[in-house]
PLY file of the C-alpha trace (Angstrom):
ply
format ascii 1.0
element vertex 398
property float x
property float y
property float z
element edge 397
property int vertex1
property int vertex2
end_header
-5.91 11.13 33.59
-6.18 14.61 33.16
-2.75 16.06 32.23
-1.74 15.16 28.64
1.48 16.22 27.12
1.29 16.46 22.60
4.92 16.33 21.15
4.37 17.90 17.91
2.32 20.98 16.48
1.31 20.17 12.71
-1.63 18.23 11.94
-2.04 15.09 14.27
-1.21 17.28 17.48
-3.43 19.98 17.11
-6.03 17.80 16.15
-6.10 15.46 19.26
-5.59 18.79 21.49
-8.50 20.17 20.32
-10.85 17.10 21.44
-9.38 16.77 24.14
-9.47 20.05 25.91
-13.54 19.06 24.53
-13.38 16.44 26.41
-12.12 18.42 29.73
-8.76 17.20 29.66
-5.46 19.57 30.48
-3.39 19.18 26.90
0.22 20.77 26.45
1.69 20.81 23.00
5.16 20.80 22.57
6.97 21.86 19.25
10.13 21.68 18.69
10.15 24.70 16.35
10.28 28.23 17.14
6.55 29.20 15.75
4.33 27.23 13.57
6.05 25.90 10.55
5.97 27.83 6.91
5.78 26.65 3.61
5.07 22.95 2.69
3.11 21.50 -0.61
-0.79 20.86 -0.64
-1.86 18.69 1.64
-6.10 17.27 0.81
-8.87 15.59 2.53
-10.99 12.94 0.47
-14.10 10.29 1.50
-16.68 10.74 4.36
-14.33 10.08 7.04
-12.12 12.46 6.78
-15.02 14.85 5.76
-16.85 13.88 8.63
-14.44 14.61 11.19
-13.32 17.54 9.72
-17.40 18.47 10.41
-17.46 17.57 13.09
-14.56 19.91 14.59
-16.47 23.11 12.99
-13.82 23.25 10.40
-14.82 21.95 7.36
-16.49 25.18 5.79
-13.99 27.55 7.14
-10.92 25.25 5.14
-13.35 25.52 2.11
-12.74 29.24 2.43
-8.84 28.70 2.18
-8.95 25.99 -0.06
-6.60 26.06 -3.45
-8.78 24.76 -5.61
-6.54 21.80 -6.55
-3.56 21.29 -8.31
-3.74 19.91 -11.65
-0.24 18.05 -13.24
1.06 18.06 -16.34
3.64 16.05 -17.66
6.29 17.17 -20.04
8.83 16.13 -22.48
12.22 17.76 -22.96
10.84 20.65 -25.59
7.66 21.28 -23.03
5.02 19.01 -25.09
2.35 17.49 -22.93
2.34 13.94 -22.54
-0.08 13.91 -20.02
-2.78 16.09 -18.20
-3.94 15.02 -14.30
-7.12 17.43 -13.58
-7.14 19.02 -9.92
-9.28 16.83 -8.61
-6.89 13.52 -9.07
-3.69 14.97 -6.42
-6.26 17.88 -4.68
-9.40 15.29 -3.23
-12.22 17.13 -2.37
-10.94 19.83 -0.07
-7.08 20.70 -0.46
-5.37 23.22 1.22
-1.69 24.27 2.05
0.12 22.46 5.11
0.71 25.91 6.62
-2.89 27.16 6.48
-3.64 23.67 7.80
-1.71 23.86 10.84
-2.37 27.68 11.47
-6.42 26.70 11.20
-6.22 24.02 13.68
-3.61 25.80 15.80
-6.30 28.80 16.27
-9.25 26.07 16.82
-7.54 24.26 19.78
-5.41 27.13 21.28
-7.97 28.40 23.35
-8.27 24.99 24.92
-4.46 23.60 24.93
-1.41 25.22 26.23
1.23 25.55 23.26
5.20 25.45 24.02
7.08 26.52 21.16
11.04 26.19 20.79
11.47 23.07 23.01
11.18 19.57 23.08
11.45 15.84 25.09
14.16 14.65 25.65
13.72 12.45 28.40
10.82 10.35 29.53
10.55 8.09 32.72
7.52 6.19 33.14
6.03 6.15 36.86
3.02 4.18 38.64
1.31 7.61 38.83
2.06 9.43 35.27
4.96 10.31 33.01
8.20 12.46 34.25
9.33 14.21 31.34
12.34 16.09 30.73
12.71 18.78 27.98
15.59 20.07 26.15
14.91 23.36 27.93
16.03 21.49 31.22
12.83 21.99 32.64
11.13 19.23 34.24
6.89 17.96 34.66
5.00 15.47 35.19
1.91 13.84 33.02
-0.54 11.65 33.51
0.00 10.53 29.25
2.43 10.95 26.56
1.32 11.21 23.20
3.99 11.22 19.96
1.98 13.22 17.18
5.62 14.56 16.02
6.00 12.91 12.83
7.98 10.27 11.06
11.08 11.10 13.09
9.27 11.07 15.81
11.29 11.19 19.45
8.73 10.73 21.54
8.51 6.65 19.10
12.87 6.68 19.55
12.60 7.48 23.64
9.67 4.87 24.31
10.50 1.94 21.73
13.67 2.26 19.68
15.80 3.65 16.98
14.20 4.85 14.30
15.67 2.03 11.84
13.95 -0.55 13.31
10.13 1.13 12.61
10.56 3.12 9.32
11.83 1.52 5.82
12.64 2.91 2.70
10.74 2.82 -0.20
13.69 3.77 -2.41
12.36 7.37 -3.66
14.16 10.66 -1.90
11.65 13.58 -2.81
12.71 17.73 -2.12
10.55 20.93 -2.41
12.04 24.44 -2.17
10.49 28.11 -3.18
11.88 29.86 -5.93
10.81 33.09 -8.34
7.86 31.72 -11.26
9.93 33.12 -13.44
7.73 30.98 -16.00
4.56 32.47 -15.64
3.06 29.43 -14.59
-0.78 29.55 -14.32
-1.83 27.20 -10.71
-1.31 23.52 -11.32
2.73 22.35 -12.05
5.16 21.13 -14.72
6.81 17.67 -14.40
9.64 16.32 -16.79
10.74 12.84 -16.16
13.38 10.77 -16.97
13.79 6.81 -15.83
13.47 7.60 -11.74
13.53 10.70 -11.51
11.18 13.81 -11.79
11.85 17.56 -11.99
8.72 19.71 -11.57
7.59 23.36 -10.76
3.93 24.42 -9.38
3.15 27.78 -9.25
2.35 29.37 -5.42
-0.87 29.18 -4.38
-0.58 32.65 -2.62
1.86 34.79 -4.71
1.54 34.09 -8.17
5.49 35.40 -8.61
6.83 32.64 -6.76
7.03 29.04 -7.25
7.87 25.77 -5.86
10.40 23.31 -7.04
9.49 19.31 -6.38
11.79 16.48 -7.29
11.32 13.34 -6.49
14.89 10.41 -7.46
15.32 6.99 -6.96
17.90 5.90 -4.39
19.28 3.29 -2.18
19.32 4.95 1.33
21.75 7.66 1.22
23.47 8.79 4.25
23.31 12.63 5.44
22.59 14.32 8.16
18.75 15.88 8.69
19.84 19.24 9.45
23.27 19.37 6.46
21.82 21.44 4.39
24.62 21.35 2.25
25.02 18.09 2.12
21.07 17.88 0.96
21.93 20.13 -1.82
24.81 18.12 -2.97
22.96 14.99 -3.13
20.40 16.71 -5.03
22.33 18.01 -7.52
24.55 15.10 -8.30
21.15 12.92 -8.66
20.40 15.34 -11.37
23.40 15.66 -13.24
22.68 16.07 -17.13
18.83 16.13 -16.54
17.69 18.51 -19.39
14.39 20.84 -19.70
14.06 23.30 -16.97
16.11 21.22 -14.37
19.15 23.00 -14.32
17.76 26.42 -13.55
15.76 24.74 -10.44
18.97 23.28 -9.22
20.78 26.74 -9.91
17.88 28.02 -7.61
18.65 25.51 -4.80
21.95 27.15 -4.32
20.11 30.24 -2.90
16.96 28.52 -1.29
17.03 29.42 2.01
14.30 26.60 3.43
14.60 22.86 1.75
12.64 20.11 2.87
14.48 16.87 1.54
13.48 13.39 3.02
13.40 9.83 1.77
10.12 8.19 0.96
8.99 6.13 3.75
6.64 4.32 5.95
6.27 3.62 9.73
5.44 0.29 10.87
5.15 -0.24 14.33
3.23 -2.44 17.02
1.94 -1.88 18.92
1.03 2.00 19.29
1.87 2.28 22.75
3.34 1.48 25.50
2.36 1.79 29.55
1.33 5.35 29.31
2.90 6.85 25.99
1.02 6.26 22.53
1.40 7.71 19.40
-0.94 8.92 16.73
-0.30 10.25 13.11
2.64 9.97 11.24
4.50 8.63 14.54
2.16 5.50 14.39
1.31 4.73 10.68
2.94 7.31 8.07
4.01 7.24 4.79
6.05 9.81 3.49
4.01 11.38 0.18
0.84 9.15 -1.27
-0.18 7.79 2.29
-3.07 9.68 3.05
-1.34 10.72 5.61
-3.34 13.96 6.94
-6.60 12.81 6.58
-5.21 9.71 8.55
-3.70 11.51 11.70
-6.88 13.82 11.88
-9.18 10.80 11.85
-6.57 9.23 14.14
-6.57 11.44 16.62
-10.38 12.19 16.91
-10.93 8.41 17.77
-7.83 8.86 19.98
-9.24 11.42 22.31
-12.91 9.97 21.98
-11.62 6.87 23.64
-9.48 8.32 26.43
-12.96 10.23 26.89
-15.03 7.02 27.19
-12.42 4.90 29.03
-12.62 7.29 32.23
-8.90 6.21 33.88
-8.26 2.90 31.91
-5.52 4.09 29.55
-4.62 0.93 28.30
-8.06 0.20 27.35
-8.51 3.23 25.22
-5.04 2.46 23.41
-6.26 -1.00 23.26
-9.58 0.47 21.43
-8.04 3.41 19.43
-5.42 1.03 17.78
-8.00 -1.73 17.29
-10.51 0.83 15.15
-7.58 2.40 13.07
-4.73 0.20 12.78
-6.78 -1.60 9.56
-7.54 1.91 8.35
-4.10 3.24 8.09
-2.66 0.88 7.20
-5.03 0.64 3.96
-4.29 4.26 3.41
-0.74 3.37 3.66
-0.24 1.67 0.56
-0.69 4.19 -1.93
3.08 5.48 -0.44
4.18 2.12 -1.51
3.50 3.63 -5.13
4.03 7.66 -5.14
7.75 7.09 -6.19
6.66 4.37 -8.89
4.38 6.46 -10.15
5.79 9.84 -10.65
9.00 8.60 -11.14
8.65 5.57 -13.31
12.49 3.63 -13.20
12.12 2.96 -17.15
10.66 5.00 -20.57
8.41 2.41 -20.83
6.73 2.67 -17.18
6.17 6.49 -18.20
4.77 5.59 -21.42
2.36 3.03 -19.76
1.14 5.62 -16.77
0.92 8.56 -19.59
-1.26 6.06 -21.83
-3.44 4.78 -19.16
-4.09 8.06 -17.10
-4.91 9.67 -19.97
-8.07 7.63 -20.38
-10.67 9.07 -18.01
-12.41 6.21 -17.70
-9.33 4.38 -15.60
-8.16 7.85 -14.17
-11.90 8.11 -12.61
-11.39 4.18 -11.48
-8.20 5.23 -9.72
-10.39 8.31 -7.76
-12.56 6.37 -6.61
-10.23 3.79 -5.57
-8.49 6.49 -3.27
-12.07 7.85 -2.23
-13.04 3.86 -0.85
-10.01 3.60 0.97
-10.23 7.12 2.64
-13.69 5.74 4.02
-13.01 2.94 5.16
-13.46 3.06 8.50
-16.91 3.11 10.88
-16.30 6.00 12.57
-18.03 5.76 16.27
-19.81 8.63 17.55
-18.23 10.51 20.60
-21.07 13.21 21.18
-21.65 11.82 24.71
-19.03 9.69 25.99
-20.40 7.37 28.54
-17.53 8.97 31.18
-16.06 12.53 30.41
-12.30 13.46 32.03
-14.38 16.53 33.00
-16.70 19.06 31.74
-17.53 19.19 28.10
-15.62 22.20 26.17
0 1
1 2
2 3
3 4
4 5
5 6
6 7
7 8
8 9
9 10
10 11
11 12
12 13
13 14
14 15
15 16
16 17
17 18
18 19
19 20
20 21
21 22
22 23
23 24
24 25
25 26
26 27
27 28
28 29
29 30
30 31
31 32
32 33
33 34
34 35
35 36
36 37
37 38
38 39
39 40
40 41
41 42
42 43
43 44
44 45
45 46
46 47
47 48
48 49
49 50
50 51
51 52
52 53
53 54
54 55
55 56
56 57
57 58
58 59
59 60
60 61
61 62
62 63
63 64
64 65
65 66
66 67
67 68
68 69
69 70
70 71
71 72
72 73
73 74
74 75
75 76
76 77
77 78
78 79
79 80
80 81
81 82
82 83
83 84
84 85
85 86
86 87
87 88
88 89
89 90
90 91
91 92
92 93
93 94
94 95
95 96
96 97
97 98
98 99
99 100
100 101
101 102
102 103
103 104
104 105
105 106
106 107
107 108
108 109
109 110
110 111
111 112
112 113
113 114
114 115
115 116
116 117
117 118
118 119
119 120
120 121
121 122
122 123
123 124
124 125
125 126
126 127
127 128
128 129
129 130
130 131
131 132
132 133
133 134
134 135
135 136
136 137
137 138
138 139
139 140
140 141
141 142
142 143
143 144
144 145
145 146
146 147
147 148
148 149
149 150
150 151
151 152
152 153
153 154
154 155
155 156
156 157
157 158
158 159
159 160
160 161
161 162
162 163
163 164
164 165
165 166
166 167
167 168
168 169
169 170
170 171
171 172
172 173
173 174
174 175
175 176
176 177
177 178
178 179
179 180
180 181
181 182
182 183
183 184
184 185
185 186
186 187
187 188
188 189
189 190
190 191
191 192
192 193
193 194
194 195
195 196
196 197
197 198
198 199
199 200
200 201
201 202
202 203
203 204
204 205
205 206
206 207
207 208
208 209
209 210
210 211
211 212
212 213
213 214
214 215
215 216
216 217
217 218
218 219
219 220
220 221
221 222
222 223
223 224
224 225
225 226
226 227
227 228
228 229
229 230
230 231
231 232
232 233
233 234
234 235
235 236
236 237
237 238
238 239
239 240
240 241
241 242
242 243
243 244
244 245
245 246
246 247
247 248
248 249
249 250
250 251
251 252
252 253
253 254
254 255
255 256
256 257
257 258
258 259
259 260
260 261
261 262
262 263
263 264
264 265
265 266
266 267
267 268
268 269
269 270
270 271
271 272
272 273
273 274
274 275
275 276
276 277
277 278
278 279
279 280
280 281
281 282
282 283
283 284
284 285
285 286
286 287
287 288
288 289
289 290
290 291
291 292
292 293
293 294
294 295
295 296
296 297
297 298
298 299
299 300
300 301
301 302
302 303
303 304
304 305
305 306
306 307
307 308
308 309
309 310
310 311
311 312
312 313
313 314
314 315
315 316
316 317
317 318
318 319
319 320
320 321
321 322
322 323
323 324
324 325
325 326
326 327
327 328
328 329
329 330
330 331
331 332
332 333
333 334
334 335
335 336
336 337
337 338
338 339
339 340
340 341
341 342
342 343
343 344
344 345
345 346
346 347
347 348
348 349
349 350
350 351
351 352
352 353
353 354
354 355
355 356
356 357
357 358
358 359
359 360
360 361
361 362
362 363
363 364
364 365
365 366
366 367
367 368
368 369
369 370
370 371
371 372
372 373
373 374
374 375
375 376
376 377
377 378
378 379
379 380
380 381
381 382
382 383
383 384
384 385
385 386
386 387
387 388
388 389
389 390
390 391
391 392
392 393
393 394
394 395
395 396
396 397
């Protein structure tokens, strides 16, 4: 069970290649885009277990290095009055860094140990009594001994094995979009959020180039219907969910016109079970994600170092070390899960009076430290097992 093929290069992927090339094993990773992706907001780690994994790789000093520092909110009304201040510490955990830097940091940690195939994907997988023929998009052809879907909340590798995507993701009723534009406020680091019932308009300042910026709105919406790669239709939807929004909003949406990346997605969560199936399993955001609010990183990082540690352990027994990965985490994410249920909620209240009542009640720190450590119990819950010797190695130790 040597030769393991990783659809997806971000977070989850990397992660899992990186213990398992430890562990001796062969692992491909497959991304569909051209290089390692750009851009993206803050992504943060918080609690022991994702601290202690992250330690456990060698990494966690070297993302303190890289680390922004945190992103403190503030909340606006029309004429730029605050109506409420979130410190750094309540979005940015204890280590937060940017999604890029995350995936370039792991991509560097595991490359020497993984093969990485950029510009390609699956699009075709037949299980076998012996391993896994996959065909990519490419046309080429391979075989592997496992699959493993770490390629997000659209994931193929999930659509190939068990279904449309319909039937494992639902909509929490938010849409959220992020593009870059010029800071042509002057915006010290932190951002700028103006609300009005279900919707929010914000801009954050770039971590990296303090004349840039990032727009971030987040609307409430039945499902909508677009394709993933219509930009212009994105843009559209965008802007008519915004019509007659005051404060800064139309000179963000006058931005979006010229934005050459957009990320625009609805708010939602994967539920599936179970995780795999014969030979093919996923991990991270394929298994158990939730769009913004989830946890989500710290999740697939955790995720995938009990992953590999139990493919180590369960020598050729694949369906044991499923069994056993899904058994220690399933509980886990899906506690970590539920704070998606309330991202939209909660910076988008539907009503004045559900803004009033957050902006009243976070201001208090006595409840905003409540909700912290809140977030820091459910990041930790989980036992972690230790995988320093693995009673049965796929091979020799990295």
């Amino acid at each position: 069970m040597r030769k393991v093929l990783i659809s997806g290069a971000s977070v989850a992927g990397p992660a899992l290649a990186y213990w398992l090339g430890h562990y001796g094993f062969e692992p491909t990773v497959v991304e569909i885009a051209p290089a390692l992706r750009g851009g993206g907001r803050a992504v943060d780690f918080r609690g022991e277990a994702h601290l202690t994994v992250l330690r456990r790789m060698g990494l966690l000093d070297s993302l303190r290095e890289i680390q922004t520092g945190g992103s403190p909110m503030t909340f606006v009304d029309e004429r730029g009055r605050t109506l409420l201040h979130l410190p750094a510490d309540f979005a940015g955990g204890e280590v937060e860094v940017l999604r890029s830097d995350l995936s370039r940091v792991l991509y560097e940690h595991s490359r020497e140990r993984a093969k990485y195939v950029f510009g390609d994907s699956i699009s075709r997988l037949v299980e076998t009594p012996n391993g896994v023929e996959v065909t990519f998009a490419s046309g080429t052809e391979d075989r592997f001994d496992l699959v493993i879907g770490a390629d997000g909340l659209h994931s193929q590798v999930r659509r190939l094995t068990f279904g449309e995507e319909d039937q494992f993701v639902s909509h929490l009723g938010y849409y959220a979009a992020t593009w870059d534009l010029p800071n042509y406020l002057g915006l010290p680091p932190g951002s700028l959020g103006y609300n009005v019932p279900g919707r929010l308009a914000s801009i954050a300042c770039d971590f990296r180039d303090a004349d840039r910026a990032g727009a971030f709105m987040i609307f409430k919406s039945p499902k909508l219907a677009y394709a993933r790669h219509d930009l212009d239709r994105q843009r559209a939807l965008i802007t008519n969910a915004y019509e007659g929004v005051g404060w800064e909003t139309p000179r963000l949406l006058a931005s979006l016109r010229d934005a050459t990346e957009l990320y625009f997605d609805s708010i939602s969560r994967v539920d599936i079970q179970p995780w795999s199936r014969g030979r093919i399993g996923l991990v991270g955001d394929a298994a158990c994600g939730a769009t913004i609010g989830g946890m989500g990183t710290g999740t697939g990082i955790v995720a995938a170092y009990v992953l590999a540690g139990e493919l180590a352990t369960a020598g050729n027994d694949h369906r044991m070390a499923f069994g056993r990965y899904e058994a220690l985490v399933r509980d886990y994410a899906r506690g970590c899960q539920v704070g998606g249920n309330r991202t939209g909620k909660f910076l988008a209240p539907a009503s004045r009076f559900g803004a009033r009542m957050r902006n009243g009640m976070l201001s208090n720190r006595f409840l905003l430290n409540l909700m912290l450590k809140a977030g820091e119990n459910v990041s930790s819950g989980i036992r972690l097992p230790d995988y320093t010797h693995p009673t049965t190695l796929a091979g020799r130790s990295g």
